[in-house]
C-alpha positions as CSV (number, residue, x, y, z in Angstrom):
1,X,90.2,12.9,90.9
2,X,89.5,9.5,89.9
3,X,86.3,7.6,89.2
4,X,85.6,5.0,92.2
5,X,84.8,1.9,90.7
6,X,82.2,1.6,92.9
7,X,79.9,4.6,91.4
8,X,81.2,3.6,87.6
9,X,79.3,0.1,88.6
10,X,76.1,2.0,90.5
11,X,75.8,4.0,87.4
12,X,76.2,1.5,84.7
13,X,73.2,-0.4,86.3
14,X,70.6,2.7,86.0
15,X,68.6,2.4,82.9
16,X,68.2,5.2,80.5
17,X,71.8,6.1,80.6
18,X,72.6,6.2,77.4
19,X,76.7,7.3,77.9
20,X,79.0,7.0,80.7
21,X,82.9,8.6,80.9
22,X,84.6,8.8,83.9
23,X,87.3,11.9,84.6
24,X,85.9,13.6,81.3
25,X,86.9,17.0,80.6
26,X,84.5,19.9,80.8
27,X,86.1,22.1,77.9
28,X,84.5,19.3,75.4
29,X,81.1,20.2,76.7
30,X,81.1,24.0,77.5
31,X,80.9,26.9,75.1
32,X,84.1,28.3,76.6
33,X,86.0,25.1,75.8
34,X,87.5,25.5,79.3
35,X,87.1,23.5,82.5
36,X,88.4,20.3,84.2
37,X,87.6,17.0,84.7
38,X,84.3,15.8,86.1
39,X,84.6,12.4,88.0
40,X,81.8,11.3,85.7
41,X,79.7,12.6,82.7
42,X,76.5,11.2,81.7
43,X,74.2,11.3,79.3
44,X,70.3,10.7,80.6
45,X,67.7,10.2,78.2
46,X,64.5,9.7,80.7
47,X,62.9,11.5,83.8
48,X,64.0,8.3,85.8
49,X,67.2,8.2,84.6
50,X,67.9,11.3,85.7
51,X,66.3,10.9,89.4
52,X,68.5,7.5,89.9
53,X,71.7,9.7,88.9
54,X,70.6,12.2,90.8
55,X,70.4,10.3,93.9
56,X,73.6,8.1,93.2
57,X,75.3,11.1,93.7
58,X,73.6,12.0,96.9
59,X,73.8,8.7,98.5
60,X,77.7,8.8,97.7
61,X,78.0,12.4,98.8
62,X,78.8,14.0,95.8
63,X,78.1,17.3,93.6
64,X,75.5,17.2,90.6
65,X,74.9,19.1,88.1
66,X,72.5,19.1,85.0
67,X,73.8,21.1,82.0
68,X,72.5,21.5,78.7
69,X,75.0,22.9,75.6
70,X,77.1,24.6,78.4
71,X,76.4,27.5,76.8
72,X,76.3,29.8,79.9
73,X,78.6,28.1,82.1
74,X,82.0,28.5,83.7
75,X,83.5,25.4,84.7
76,X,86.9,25.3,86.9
77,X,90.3,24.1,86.1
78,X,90.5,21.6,88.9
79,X,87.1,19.9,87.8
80,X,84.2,18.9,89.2
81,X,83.7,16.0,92.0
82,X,80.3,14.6,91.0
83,X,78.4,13.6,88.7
84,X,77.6,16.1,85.2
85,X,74.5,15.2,83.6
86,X,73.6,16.1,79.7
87,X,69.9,15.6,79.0
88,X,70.4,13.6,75.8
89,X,67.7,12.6,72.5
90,X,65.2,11.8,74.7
91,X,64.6,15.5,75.6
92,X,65.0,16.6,72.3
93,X,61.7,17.2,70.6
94,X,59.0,19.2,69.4
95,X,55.7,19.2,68.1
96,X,54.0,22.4,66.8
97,X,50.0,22.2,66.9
98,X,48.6,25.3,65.9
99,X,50.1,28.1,67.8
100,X,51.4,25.8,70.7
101,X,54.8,24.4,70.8
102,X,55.7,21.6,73.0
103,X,59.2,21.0,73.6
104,X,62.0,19.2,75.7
105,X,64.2,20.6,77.5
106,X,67.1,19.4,74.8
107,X,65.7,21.4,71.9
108,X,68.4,23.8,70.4
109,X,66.9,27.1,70.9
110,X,67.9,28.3,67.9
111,X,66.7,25.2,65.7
112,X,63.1,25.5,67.7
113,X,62.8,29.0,66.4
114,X,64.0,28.2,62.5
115,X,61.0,25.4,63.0
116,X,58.5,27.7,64.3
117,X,59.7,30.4,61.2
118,X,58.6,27.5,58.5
119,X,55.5,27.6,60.0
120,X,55.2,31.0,60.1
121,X,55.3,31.5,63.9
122,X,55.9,34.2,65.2
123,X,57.4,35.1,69.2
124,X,60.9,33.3,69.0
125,X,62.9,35.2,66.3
126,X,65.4,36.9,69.5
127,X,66.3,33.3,69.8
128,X,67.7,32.4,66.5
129,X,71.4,32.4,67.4
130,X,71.6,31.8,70.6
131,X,73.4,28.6,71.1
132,X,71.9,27.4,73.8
133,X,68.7,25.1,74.6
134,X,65.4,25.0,75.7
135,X,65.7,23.9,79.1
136,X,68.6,26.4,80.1
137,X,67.2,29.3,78.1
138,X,63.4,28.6,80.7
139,X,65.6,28.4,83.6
140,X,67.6,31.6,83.1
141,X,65.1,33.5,81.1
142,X,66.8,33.9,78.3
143,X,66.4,36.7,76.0
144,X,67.7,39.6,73.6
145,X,66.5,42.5,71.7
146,X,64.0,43.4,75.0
147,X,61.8,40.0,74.2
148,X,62.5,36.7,76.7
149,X,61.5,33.2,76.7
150,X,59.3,33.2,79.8
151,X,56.9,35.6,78.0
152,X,56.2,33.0,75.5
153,X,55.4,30.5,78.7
154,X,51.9,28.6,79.3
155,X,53.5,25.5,81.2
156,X,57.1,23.8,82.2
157,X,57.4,20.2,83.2
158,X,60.4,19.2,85.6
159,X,61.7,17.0,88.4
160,X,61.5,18.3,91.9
161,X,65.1,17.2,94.1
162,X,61.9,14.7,95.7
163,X,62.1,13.2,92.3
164,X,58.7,13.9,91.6
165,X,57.3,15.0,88.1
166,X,55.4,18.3,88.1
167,X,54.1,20.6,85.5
168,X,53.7,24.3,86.9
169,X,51.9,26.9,84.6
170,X,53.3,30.0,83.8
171,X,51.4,31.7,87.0
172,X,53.3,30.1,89.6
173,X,56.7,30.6,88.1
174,X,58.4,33.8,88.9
175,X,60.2,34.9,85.9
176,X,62.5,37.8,86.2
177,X,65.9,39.3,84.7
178,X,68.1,36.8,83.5
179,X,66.7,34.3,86.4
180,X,63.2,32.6,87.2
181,X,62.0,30.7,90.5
182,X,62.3,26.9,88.0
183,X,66.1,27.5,89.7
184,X,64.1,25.5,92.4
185,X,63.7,22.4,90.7
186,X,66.6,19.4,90.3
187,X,65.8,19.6,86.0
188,X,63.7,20.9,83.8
189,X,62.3,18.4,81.2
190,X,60.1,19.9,78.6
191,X,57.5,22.9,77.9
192,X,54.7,24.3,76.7
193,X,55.0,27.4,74.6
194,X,52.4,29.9,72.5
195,X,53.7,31.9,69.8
196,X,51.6,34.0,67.2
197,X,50.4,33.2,64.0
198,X,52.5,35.4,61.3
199,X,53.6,35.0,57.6
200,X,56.6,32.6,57.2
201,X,58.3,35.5,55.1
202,X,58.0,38.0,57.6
203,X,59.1,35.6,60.5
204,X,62.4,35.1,58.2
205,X,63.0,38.4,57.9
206,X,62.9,39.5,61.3
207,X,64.8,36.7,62.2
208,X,67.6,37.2,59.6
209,X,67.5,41.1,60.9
210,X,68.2,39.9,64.5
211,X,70.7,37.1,63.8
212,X,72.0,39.5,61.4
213,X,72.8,42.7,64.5
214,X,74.0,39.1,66.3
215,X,76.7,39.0,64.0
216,X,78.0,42.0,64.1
217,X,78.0,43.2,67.4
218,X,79.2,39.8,68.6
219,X,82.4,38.5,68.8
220,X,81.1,35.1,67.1
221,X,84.3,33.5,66.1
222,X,85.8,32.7,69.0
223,X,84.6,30.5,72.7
224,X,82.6,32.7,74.9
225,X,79.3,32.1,77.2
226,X,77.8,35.3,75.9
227,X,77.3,37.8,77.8
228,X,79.7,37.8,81.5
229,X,77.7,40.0,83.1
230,X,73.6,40.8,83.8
231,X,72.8,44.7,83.0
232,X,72.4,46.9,85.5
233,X,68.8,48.6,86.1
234,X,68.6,51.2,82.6
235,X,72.7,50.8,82.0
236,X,74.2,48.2,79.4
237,X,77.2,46.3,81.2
238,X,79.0,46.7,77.7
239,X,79.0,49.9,77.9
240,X,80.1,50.4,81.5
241,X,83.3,48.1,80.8
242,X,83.8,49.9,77.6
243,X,84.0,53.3,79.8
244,X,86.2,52.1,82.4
245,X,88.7,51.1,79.4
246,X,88.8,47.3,79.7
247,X,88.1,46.3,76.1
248,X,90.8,44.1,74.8
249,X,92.2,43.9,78.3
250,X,93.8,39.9,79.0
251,X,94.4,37.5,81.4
252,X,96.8,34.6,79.8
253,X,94.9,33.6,77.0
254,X,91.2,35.5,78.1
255,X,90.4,38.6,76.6
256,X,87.6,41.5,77.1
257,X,86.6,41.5,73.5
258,X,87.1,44.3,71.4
259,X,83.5,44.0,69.8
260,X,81.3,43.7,72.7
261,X,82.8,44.4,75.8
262,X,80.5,42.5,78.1
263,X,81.9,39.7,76.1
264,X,85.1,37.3,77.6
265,X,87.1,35.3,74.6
266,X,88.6,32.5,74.6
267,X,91.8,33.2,72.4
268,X,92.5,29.7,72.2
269,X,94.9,29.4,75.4
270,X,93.0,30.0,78.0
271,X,92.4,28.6,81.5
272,X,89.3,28.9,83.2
273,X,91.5,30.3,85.6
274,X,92.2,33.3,83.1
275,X,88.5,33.8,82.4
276,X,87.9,34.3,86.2
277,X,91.0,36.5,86.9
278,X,89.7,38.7,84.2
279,X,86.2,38.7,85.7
280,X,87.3,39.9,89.0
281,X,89.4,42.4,87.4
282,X,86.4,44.1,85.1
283,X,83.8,43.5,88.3
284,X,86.9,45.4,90.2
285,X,87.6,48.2,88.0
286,X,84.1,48.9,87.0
287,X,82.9,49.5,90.9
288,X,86.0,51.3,91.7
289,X,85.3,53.3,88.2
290,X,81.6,53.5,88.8
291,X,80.2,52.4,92.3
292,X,78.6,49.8,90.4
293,X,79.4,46.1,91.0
294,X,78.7,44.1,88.6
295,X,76.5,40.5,88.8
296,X,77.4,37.7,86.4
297,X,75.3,36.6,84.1
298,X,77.3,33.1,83.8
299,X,77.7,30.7,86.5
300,X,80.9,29.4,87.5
301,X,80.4,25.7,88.6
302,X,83.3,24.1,90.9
């Protein structure tokens, strides 16, 4: 793929665009350091910025796609033909007033809930860890340790594909299992979120106790995007890989990980053609195994 000179130009021209790199590779900007080129990356830091690329790419009939730290995506080998968006600085901020946090959508997750700890905060201490940020983690409900981010909801602010800024409150957004109905809108922006007033030392210490089980049930050291694949109703994924034998199985360089089997590695080779070969073959072996099929938890973007 190469980047048309013509949408280089279009894009160049559309304030608030703070970095622009045709053909860039999607293993710099993905978790599983995998994935090929997109005709062009961007970085947005307003609302209107984003809206302009957004319909850019619709006008010249090509994909989009919004990603934050890439934290729970797949992208393919043979790249992307559109335009990949980053939300950049502008999106990253918080303020804390009382027991209210409001956020963009480029907060780290984890660094939002070391700030909340300081202030002795309680409601985000599953987060600390998890590498991903504000905006994906509302989108996808993010969550560990039986706790999730749309719990902690009173509003979200986003772009509708109209281009139209909205805040919903937390009673019209459908939050359920590793998903939630803001799927619907072209980006999230920012949010609204209550926590509890605690002691800063026992914040810390829960927090340390979580990031602490993080550690050693996850395989930390090497590229993943967490966990491949969403739990089934009362079963654990893990463990249903685990049973059918598939730890430490491989495709090229991808590997079921030997510490948490719902886990893919990146041993340093691989393809994201690997990682999906060695999807199929767990989602294959599990349901002939089992007669359970199993739903990803990532999403593979091509």
């Amino acid at each position: 793929m190469s980047c048309a000179t013509g949408l280089l130009e279009r894009v160049r021209r559309i304030n608030g665009v703070s970095e622009i790199r045709p053909e860039e590779p999607m293993s710099n900007h993905t978790s599983f350091r995998v994935g090929g080129p997109a005709k062009l990356f961007a970085v947005a830091e307003t609302e209107e910025a984003v809206v302009e690329l957004y319909k850019t790419a619709r006008e010249l009939g090509l994909k989009f796609k919004i990603i934050g730290n890439g934290t729970n995506l797949l992208f393919k080998d043979e790249g992307f033909d559109g335009i990949v968006v980053k939300l950049g600085r502008g999106f990253d901020w918080a303020e804390f007033d009382g027991e209210i946090v409001r956020c963009g959508a480029a907060v780290s997750l984890s660094r939002l809930a070391a700030e909340a700890a300081e202030r002795g905060l309680s409601g985000l201490e599953f987060a600390y860890g998890i590498p991903g940020t504000v905006g994906g983690a509302l989108i996808n409900n993010a969550g560990a340790h039986s706790k999730q981010i749309g719990d902690l909801v009173v509003t979200v602010e986003g772009i509708t594909f109209e281009g139209e800024k909205v805040r919903r409150p937390r009673e019209e957004i459908d939050f359920g299992y590793r998903e939630s109905s803001l799927k619907e809108l072209l980006c999230v922006t920012g949010a609204e979120l209550k926590l509890e007033r605690s002691s800063r030392e026992r914040v810390k210490r829960l927090m340390e106790e979580l990031f602490a089980q993080r550690r050693m049930k996850q395989p930390l050291g090497f590229p993943s995007a967490g966990s491949v694949f969403k739990n089934p109703p009362g079963l654990a994924a893990g463990a249903l890989i685990e049973r059918c034998g598939l730890k430490g199985a491989t495709e090229g360089g991808a590997m079921v990980s030997n510490l948490h089997a719902n886990f893919i590695v990146n041993l340093g080779t691989a393809t994201a053609s690997d990682i999906i070969k060695l999807i199929e073959r767990v989602r294959d072996e599990v349901a002939a195994k089992t007669g359970i099929r199993l739903q990803l938890e990532i999403e593979i973007v091509g």
